[in-house]
LOMARVEX-63571 format. One record per residue: residue in one letter; residue number from 1; z, y, x negated of N, C-alpha, C, O in turn. Coordinates in nm, 4 decimals. Each point is the difference from the previous one (the first is absolute). Example, Ala and Ser with C-alpha at 12.3 -4.5 7.8 and 13.67 -1.06 7.14 Angstrom:
BEGIN
{"A", 1, {0.7800, -0.5690, -1.3190}, {0.0000, 0.1190, 0.0890}, {0.0000, 0.1200, -0.0900}, {0.0665, -0.0019, -0.1036}}
{"S", 2, {-0.1385, 0.1069, 0.1386}, {0.0060, 0.1190, -0.0820}, {0.0730, 0.1090, 0.0770}, {0.0169, 0.1108, -0.0509}}
REM end
This chain:
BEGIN
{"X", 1, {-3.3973, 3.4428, -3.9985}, {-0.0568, -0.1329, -0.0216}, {-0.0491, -0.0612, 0.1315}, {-0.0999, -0.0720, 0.0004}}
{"X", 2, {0.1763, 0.1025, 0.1239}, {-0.0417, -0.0636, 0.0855}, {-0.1673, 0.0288, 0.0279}, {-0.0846, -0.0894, -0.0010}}
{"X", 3, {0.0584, 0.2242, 0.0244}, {-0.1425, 0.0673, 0.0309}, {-0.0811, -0.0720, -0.0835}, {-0.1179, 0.0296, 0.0194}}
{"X", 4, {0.1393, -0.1425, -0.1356}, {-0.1123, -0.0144, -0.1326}, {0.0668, -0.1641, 0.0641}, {0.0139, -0.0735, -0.0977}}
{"X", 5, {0.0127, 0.0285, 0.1791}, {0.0483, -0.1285, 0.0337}, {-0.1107, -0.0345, 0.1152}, {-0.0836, -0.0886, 0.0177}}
{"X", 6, {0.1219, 0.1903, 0.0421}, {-0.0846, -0.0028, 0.1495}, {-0.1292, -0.0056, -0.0722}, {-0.0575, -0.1060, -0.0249}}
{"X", 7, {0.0122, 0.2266, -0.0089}, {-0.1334, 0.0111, -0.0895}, {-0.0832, -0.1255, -0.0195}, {-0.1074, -0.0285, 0.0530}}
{"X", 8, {0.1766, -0.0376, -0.1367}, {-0.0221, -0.1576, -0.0398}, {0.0032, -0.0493, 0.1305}, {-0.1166, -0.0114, 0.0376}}
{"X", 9, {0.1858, -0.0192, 0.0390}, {0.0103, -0.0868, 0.0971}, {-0.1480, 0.0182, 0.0595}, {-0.1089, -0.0567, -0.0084}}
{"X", 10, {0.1649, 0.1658, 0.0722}, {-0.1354, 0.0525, 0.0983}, {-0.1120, -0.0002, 0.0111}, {-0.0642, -0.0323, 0.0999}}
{"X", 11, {0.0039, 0.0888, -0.2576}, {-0.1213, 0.0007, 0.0018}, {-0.0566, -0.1109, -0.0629}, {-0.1215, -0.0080, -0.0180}}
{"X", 12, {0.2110, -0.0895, -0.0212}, {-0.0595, -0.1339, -0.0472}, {-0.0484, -0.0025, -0.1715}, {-0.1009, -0.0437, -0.0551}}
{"X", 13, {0.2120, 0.1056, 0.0082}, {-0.0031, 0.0549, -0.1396}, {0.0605, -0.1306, -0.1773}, {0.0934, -0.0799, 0.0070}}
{"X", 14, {-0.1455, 0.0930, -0.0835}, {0.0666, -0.1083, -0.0683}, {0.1471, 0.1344, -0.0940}, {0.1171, -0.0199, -0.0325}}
{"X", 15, {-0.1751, 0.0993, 0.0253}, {0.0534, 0.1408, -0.0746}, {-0.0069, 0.1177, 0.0537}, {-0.1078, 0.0273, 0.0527}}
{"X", 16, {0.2153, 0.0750, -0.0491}, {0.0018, 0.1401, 0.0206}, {0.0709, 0.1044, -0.0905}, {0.1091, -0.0326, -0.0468}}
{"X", 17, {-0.1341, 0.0924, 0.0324}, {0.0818, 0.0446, -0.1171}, {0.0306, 0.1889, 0.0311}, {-0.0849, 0.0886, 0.0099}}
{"X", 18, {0.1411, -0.0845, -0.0067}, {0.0821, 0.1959, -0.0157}, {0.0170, 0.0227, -0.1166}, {0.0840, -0.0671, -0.0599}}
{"X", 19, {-0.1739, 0.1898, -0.0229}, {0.0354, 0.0195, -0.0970}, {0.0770, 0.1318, -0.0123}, {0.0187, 0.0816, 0.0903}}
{"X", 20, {0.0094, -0.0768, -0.1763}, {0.0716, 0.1576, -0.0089}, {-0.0110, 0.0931, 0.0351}, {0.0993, 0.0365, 0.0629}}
{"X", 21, {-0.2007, 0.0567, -0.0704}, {-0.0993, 0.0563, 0.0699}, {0.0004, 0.0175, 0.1531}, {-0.0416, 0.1053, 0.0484}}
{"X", 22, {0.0851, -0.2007, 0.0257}, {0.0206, -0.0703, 0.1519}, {-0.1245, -0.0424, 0.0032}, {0.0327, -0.1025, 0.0598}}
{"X", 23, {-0.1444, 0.0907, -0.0709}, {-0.1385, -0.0944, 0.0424}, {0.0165, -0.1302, -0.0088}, {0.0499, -0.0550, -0.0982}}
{"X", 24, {-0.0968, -0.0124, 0.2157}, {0.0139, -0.1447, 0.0315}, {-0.1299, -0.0602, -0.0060}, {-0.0976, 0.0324, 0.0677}}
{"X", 25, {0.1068, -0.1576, -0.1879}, {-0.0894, -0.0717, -0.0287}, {-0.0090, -0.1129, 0.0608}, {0.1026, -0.0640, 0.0228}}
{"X", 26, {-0.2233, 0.0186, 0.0142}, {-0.0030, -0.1599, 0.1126}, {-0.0197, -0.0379, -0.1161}, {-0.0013, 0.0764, -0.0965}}
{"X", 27, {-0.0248, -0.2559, 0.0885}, {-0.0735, -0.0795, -0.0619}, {-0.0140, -0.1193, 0.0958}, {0.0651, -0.0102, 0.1040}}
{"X", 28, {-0.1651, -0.0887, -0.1523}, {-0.0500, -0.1199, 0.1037}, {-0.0283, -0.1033, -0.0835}, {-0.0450, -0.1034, 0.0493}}
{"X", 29, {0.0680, 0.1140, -0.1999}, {-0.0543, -0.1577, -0.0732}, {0.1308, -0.0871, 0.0117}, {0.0648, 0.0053, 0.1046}}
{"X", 30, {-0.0375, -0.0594, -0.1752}, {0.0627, -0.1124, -0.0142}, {-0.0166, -0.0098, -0.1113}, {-0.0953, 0.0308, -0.0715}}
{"X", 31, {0.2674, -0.1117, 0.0353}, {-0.0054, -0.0214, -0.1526}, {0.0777, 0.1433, -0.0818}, {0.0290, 0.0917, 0.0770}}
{"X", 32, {0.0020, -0.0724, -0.2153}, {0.0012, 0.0840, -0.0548}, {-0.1090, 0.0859, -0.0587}, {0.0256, 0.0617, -0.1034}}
{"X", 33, {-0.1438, -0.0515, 0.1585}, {-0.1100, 0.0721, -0.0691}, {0.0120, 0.1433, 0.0682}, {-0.0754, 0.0783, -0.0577}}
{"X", 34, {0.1328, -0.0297, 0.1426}, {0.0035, 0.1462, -0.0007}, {0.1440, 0.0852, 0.0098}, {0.0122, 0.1043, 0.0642}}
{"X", 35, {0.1138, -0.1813, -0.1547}, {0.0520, 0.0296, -0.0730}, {-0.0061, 0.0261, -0.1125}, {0.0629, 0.0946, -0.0474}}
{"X", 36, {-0.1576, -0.1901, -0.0387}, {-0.0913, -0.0194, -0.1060}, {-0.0987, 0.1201, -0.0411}, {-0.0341, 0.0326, -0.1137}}
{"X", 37, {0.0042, 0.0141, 0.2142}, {-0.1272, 0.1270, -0.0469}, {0.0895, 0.1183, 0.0194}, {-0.0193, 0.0994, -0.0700}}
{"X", 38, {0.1171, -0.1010, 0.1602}, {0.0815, 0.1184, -0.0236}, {0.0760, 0.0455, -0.0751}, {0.0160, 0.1211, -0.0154}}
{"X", 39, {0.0810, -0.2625, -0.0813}, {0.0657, 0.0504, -0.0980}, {-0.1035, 0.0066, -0.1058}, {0.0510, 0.0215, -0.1100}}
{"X", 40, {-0.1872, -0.0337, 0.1075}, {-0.0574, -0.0117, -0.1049}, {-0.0911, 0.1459, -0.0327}, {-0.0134, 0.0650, -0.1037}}
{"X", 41, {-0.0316, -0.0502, 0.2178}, {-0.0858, 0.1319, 0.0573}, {0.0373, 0.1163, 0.0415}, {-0.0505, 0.1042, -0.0417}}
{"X", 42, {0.1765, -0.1119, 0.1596}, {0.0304, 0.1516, 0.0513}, {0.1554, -0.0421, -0.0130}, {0.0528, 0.0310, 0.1068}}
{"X", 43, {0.0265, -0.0794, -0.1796}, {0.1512, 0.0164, -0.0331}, {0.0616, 0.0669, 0.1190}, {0.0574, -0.0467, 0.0984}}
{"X", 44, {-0.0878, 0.1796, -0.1378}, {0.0705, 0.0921, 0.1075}, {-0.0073, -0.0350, 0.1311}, {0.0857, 0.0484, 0.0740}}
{"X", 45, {-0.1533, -0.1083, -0.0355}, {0.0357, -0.0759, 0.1796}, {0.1046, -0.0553, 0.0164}, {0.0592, -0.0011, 0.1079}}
{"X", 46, {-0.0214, -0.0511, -0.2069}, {0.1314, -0.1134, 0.0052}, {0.0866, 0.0499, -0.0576}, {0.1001, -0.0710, 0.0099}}
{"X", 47, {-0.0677, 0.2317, -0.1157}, {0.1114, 0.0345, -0.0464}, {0.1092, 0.0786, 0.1321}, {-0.0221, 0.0946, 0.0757}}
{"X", 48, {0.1521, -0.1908, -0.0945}, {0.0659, 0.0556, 0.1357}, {-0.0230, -0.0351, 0.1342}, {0.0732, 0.0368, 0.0920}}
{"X", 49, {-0.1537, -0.0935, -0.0811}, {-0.0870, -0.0823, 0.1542}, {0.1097, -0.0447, 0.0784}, {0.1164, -0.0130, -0.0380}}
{"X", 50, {-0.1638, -0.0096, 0.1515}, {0.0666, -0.1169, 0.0873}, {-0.0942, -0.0677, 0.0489}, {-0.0932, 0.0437, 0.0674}}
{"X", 51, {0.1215, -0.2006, -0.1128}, {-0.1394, -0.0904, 0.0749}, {0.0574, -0.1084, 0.0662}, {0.1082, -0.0534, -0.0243}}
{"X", 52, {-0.2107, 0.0185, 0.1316}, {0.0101, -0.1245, 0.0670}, {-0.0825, -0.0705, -0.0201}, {-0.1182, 0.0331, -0.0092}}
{"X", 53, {0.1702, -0.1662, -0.0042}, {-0.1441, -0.1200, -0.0641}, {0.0817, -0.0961, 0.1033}, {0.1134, -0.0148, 0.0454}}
{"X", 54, {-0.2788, -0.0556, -0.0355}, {0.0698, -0.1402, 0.0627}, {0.0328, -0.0955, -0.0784}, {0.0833, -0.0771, 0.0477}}
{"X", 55, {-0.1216, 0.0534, -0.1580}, {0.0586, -0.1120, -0.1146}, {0.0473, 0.0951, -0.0975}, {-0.0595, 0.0977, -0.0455}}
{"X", 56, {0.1870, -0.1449, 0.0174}, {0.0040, 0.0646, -0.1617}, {0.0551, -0.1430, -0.1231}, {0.1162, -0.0399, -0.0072}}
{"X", 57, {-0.1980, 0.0017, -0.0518}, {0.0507, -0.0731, -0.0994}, {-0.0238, 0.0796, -0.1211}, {-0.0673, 0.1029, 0.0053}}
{"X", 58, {0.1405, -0.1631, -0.1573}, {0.0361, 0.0825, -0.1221}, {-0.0769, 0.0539, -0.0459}, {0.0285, 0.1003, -0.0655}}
{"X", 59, {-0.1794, -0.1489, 0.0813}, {-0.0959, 0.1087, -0.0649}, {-0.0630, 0.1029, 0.0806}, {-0.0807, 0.0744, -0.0557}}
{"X", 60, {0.1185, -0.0528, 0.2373}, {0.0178, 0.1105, -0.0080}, {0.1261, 0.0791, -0.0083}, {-0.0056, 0.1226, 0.0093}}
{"X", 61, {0.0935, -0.1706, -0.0223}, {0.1006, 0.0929, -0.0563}, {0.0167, 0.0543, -0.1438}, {0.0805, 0.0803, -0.0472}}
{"X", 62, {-0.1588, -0.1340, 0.0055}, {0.0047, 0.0205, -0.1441}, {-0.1182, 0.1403, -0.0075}, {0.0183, 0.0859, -0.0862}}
{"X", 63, {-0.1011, -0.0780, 0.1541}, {-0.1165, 0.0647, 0.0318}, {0.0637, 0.1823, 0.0778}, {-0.0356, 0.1159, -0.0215}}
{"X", 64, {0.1406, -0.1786, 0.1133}, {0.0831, 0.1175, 0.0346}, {0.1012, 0.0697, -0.0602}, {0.0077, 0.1224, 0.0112}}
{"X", 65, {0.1072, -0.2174, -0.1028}, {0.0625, 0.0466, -0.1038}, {-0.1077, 0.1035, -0.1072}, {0.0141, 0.1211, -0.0172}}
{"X", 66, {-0.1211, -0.2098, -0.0449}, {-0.0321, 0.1187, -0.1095}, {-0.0712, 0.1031, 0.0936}, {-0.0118, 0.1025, -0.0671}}
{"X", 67, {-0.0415, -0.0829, 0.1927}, {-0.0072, 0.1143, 0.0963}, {0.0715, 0.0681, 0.0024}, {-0.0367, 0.1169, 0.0125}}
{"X", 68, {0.1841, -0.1465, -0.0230}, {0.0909, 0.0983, 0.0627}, {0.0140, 0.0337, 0.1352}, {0.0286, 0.1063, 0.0552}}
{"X", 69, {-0.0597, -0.2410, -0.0043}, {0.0483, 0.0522, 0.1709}, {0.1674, -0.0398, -0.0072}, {0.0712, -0.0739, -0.0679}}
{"X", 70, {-0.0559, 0.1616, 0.1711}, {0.1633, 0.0295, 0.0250}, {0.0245, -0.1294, 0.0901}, {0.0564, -0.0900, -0.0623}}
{"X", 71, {-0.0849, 0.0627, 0.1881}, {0.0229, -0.0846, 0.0738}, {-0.0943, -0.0900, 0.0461}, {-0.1184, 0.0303, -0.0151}}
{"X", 72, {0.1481, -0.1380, 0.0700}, {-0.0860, -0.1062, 0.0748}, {0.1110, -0.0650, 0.1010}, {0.1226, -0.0074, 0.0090}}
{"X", 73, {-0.3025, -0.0580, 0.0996}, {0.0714, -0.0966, 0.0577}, {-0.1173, -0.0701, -0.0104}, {-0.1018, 0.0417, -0.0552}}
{"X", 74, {0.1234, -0.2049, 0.1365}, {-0.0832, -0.1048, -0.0052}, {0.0255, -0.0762, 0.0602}, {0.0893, -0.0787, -0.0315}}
{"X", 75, {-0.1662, 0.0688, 0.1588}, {0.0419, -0.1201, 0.0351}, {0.0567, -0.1611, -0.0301}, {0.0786, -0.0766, 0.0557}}
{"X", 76, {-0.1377, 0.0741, -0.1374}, {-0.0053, -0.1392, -0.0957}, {0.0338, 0.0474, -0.1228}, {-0.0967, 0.0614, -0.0450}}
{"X", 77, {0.2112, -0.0609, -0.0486}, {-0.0083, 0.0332, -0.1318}, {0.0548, -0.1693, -0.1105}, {0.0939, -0.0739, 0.0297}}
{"X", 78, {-0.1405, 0.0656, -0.0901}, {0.0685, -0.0855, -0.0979}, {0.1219, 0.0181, -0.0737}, {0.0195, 0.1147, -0.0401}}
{"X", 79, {0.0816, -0.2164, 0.0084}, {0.1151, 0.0493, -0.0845}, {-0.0120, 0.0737, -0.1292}, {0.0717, 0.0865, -0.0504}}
{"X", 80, {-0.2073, -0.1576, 0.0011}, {-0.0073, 0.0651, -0.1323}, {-0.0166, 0.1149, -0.0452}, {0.0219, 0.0499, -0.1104}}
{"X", 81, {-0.0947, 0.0190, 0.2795}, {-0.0888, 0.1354, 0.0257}, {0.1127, 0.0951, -0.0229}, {0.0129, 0.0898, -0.0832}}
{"X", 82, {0.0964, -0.1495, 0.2163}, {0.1256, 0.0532, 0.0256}, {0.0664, 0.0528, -0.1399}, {0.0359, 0.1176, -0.0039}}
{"X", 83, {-0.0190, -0.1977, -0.1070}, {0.1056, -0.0114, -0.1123}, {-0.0853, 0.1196, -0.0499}, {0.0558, 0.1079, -0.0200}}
{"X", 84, {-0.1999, -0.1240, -0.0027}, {-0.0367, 0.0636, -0.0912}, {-0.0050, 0.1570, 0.0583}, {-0.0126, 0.0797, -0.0929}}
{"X", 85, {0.0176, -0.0340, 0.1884}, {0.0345, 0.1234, 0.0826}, {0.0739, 0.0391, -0.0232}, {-0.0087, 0.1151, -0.0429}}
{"X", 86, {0.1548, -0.1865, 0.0536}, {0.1042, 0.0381, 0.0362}, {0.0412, 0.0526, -0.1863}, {0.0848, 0.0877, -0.0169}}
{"X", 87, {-0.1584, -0.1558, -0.1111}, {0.0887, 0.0171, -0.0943}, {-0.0800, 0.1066, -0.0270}, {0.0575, 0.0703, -0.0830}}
{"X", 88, {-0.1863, -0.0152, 0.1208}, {-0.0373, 0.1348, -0.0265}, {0.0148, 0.0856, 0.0781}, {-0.0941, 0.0780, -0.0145}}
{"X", 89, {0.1947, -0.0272, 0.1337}, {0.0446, 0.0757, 0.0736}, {-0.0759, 0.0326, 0.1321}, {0.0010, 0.0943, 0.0791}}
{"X", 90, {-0.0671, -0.2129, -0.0892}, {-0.1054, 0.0398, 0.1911}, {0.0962, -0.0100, 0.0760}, {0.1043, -0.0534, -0.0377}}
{"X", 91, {-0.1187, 0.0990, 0.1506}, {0.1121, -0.0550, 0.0898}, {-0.1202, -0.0750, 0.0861}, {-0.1114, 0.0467, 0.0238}}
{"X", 92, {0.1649, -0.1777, 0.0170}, {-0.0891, -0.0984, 0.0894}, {0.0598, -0.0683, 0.0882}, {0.1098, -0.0553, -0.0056}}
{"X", 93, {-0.2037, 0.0616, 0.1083}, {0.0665, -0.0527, 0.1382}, {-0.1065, -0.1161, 0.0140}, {-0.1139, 0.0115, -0.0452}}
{"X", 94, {0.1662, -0.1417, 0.1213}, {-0.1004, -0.0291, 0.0616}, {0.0132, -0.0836, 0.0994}, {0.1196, -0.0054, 0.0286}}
{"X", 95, {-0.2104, -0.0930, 0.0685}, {0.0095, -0.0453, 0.1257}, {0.0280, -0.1913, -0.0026}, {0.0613, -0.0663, 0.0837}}
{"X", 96, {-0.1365, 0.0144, -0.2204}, {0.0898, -0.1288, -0.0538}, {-0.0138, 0.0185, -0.1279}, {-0.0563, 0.1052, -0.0304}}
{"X", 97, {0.0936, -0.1822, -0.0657}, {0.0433, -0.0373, -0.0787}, {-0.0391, -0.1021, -0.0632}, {0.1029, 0.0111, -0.0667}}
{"X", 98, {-0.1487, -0.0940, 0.0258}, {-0.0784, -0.0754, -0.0631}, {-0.0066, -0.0645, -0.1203}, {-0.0501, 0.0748, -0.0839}}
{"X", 99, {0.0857, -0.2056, 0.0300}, {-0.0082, 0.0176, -0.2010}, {-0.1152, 0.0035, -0.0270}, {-0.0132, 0.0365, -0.1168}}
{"X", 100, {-0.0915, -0.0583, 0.1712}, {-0.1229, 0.0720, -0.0717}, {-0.1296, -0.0141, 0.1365}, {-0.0228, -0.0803, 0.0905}}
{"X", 101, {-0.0331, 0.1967, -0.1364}, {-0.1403, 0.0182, 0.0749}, {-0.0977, -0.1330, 0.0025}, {-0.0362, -0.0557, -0.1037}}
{"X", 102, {0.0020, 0.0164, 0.2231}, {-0.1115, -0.1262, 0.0075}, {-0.1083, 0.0707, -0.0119}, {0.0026, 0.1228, 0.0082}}
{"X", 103, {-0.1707, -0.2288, -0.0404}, {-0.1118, 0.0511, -0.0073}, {-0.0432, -0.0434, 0.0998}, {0.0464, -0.0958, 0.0619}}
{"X", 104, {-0.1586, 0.1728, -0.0278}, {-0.0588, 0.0168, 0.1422}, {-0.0201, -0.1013, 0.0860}, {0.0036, 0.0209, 0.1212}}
{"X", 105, {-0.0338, -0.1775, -0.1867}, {-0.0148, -0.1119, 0.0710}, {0.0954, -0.0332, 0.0292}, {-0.0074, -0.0727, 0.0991}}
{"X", 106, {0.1531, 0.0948, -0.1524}, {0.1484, -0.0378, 0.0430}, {0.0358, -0.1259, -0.1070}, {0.1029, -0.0655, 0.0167}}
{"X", 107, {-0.1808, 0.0416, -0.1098}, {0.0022, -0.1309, -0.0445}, {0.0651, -0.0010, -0.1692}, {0.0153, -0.0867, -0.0861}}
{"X", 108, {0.0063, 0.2069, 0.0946}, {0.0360, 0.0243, -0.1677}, {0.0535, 0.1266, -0.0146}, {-0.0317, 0.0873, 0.0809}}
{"X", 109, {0.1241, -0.0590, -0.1908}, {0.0215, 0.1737, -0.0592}, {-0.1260, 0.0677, 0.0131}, {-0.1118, -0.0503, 0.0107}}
{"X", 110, {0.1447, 0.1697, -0.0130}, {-0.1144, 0.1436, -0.0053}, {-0.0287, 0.0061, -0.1135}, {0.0823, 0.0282, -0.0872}}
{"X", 111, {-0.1854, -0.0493, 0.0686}, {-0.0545, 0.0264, -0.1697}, {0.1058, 0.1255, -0.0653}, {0.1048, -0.0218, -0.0606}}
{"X", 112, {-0.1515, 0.1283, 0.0849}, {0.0926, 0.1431, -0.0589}, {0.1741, -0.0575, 0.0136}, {0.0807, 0.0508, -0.0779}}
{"X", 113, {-0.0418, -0.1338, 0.1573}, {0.1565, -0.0282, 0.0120}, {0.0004, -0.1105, -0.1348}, {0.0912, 0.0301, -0.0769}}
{"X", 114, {-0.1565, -0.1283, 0.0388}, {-0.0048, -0.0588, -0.0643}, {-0.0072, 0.0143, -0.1371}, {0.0707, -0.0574, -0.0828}}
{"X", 115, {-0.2031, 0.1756, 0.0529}, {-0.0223, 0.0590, -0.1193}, {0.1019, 0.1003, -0.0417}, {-0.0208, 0.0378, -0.1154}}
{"X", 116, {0.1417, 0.0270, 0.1814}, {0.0569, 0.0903, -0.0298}, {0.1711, -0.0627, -0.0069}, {0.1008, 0.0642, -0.0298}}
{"X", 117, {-0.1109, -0.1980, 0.0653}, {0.1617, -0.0517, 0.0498}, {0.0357, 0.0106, -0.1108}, {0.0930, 0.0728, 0.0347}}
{"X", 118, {-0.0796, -0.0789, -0.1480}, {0.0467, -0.0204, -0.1608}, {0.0200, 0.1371, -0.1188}, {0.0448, 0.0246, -0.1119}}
{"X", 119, {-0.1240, 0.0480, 0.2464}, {-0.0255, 0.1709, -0.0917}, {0.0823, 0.0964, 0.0660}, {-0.0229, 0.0291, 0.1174}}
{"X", 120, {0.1698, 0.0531, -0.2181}, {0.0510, 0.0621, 0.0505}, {0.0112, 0.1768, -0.0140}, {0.0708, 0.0968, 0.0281}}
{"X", 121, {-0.1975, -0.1384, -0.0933}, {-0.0252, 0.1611, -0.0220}, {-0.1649, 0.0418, 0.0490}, {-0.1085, -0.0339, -0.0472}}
{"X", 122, {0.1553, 0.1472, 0.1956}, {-0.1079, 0.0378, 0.0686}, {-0.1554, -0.0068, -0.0472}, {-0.0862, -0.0674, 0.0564}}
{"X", 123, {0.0642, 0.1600, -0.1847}, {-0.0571, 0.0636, -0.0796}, {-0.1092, -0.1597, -0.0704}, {-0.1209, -0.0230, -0.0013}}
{"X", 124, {0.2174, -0.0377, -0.0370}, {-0.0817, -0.1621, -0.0387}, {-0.0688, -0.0905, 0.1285}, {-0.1021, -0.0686, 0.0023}}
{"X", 125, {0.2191, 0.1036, 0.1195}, {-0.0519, -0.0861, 0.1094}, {-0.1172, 0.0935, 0.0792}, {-0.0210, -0.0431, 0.1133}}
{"X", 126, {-0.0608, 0.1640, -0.1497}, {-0.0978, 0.0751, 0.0544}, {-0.1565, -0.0614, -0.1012}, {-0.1086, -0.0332, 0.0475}}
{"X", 127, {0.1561, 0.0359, -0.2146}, {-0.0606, -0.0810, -0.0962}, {-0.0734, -0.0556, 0.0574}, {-0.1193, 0.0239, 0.0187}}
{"X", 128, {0.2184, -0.1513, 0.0358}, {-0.0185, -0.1859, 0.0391}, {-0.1277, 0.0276, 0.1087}, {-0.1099, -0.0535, 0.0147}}
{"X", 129, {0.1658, 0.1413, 0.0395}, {-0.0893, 0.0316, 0.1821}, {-0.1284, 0.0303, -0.0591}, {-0.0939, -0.0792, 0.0087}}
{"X", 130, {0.0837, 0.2131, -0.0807}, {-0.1076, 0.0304, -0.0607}, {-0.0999, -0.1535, -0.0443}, {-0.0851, -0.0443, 0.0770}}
{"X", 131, {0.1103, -0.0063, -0.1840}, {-0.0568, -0.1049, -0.0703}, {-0.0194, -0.1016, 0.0844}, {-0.0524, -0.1027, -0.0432}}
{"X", 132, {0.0969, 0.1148, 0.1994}, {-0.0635, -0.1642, 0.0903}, {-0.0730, 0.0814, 0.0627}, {-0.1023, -0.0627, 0.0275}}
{"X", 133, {0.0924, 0.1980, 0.0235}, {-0.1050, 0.0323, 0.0405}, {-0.1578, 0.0193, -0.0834}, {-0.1162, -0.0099, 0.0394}}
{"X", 134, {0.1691, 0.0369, -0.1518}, {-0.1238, -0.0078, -0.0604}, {-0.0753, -0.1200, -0.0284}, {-0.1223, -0.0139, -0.0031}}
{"X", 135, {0.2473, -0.1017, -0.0246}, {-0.0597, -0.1077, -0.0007}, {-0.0485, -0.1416, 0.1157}, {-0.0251, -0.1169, -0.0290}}
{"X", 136, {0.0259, 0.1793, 0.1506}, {-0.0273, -0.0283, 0.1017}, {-0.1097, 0.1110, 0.0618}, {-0.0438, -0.0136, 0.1143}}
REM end
């Protein structure tokens, strides 16, 4: 985990990910949208993984649970992210702790933390994600 810590750090990363396989994936958006195309598109990146994100709130954990990644860390994770990890067997580390992810202006919840706080099953809270992206 550390090598996929640094990774992130270093190269100025929002995501990195080790998949099974050992190949290491960067990412650079922000937000949950390329958690989003991976559990949706190539699954297998994330079955068994180890990733580092710099935010993790519940809808991307919910995004990594139905992945099947084994572990995470995050700098920033939310409690809710946390609970919902922990009751599907991720093991998760992270650097704070948080009751929920802010949105980018600092001025409110994260849309995806917001839309998913009430949904405790992964599979519905990927749904929710789906249907604001389309409808945005």
């Amino acid at each position: 985990m550390k090598q996929l810590i640094d990774t992130l750090h270093n190269e100025g990363l929002t995501l990195v990910i080790k998949s099974d396989d050992g190949n290491i994936h960067r990412f650079t958006q922000r937000g949950v949208k390329d958690l989003l195309t991976l559990v949706t598109a190539t699954p297998e990146v994330l079955h068994h993984a180890l990733v580092a994100d710099k935010a993790v709130g519940k809808a991307a954990a919910a995004c990594m649970v139905v992945g099947g990644v084994q572990q995470v860390h995050a700098d920033v994770m939310s409690e809710p992210a946390l609970g919902l990890l922990q009751t599907h067997g991720v093991k998760a580390q992270y650097g704070q702790l948080v009751d929920h992810i802010i949105n980018r202006t600092g001025t409110d919840w994260c849309p995806m933390e917001k839309l998913s706080r009430d949904i405790d099953d992964p599979v519905s809270i990927i749904e929710k994600i789906q249907e604001f992206f389309r409808s945005h």
